[in-house]
N, C-alpha and C positions, 0 to 999 in steps of 0.2 A: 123523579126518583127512578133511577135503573135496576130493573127486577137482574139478578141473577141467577144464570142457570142451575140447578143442583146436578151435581154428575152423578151419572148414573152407574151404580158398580156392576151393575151384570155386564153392561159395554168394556167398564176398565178391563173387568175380568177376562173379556173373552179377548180385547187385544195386547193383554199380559201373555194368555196361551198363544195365543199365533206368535207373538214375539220371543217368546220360550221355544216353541215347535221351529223357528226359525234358528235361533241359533245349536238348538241341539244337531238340527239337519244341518249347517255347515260346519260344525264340528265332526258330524259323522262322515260327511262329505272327505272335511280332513285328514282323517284317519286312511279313508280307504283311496287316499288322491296315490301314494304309493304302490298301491296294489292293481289299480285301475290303471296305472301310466304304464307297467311294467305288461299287465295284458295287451294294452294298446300296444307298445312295440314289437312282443313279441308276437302279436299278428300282423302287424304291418313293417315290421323289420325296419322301422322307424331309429334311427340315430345307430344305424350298424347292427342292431339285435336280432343276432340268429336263430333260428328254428330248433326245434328239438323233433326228432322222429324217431319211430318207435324202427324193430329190426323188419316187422312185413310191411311197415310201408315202405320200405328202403329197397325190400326185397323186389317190389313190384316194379322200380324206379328204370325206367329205359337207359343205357348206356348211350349217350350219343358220340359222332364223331370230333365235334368240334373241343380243341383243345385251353385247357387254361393253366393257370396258374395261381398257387397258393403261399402266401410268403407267413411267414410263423413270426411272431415277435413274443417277449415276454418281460414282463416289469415284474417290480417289490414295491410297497409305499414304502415311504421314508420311515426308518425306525424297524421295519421287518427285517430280522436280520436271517433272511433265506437267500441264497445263492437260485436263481428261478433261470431258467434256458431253454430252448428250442433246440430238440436234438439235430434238428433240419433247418435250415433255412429255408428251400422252397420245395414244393412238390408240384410237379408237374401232372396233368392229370386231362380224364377227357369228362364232358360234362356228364353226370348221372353215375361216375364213377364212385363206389366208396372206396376210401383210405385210410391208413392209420398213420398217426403222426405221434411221437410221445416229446414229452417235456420231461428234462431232470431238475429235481428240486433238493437240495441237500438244507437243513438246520446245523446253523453257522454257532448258534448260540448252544450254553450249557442247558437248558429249559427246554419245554415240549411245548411246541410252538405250534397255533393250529389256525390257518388261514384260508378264506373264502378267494376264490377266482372272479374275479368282474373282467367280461370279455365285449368285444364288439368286431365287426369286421368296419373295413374300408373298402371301395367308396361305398357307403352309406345306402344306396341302390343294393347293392349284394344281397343285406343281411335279408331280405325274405328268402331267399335262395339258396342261401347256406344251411344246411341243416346239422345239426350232428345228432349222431344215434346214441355215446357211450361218448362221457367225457368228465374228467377228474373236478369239472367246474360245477356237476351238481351235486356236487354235495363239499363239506364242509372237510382239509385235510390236515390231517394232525402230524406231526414228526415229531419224533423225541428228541434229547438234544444227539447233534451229530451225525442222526439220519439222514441218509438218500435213497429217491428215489426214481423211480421212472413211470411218469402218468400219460396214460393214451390218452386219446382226442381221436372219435371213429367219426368221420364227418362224408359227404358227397354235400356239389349244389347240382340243385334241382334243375333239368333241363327245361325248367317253364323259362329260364331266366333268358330263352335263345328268342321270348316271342314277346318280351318286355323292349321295346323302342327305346326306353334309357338305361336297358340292362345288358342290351344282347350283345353292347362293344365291348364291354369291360374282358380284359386278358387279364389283371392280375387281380385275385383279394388278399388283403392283409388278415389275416387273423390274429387278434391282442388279446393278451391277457395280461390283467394285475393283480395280484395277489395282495392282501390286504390279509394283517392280524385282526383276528374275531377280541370285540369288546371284552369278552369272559377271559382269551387268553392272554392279553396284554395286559389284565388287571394283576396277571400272575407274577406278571415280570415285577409290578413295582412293590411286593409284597414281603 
């Protein structure tokens, strides 16, 4: 005759909670895997993601001699119907310099149309180096229908970028921006 074991519920029990406590923690993991990646870039300038700085760290930033260059680009996603532009094409500049660059943006459509900025530089090396102090991409912009306007972008790169071995060659960065309609405002449209 084969005795069978009786299970024990205070065992099941406790490896029900760890299994529980397991997946709430990669659930919650989940949640914050957006918020955590977006930290991570924006301290390692990881996939092009620029710096943000405030006006006295700017202030304290050494001008150097060596010269670069900045080329402006600017997108819509598909369905935005904003007119989005680069008042400039390039600016020329010396490292540690700040500059102002503006973007026009005019709403093409009858509706008030409110769109977030998703930016990156190129090559990819840059973004810890780029900084900007004041720029229309943090925060969220709204047009009525038929407005235009004119958004600054106050930016300098950092002269650390002259003592980075895969930073110090680069002569041009691209600056991108896309504009995308906010989920609240494109619910307007189909209403």
């Amino acid at each position: 005759m084969v005795a069978h074991a009786v299970p024990d519920p205070g065992k099941n029990r406790r490896v029900g909670l760890i299994a529980a406590a397991g997946a709430l923690a990669m659930l919650g993991l989940g949640y914050a895997s957006v918020p955590l990646y977006r930290m991570f870039c924006q301290a390692t300038g990881y996939g092009g993601t620029t710096q943000r700085a405030d006006a006295a760290k700017a202030a304290a930033v050494k001008v150097g001699a060596k010269m670069i260059r900045v080329r402006f680009d600017a997108n819509v996603a598909p369905g935005m119907p904003w007119q989005f532009r680069p008042e400039q094409v390039t600016q020329d500049m010396k490292v540690g310099e700040r500059k102002l660059a503006t973007y026009y943006a005019h709403n093409l459509s009858g509706r008030a149309v409110t769109g977030t900025a998703s930016f990156n530089v190129s090559p990819e090396q840059a973004g810890k180096y780029f900084n900007k102090i004041q720029c229309f991409c943090f925060t969220e912009q709204k047009l009525n229908p038929g407005q235009e306007v004119r958004m600054p972008v106050i930016y300098y790169v950092d002269p650390a970028i002259l003592d980075d071995p895969g930073a110090s060659n680069i002569e041009e960065i691209t600056l991108s921006y896309t504009f995308n309609e906010t989920p609240e405002s494109a619910a307007t449209a189909t209403k």
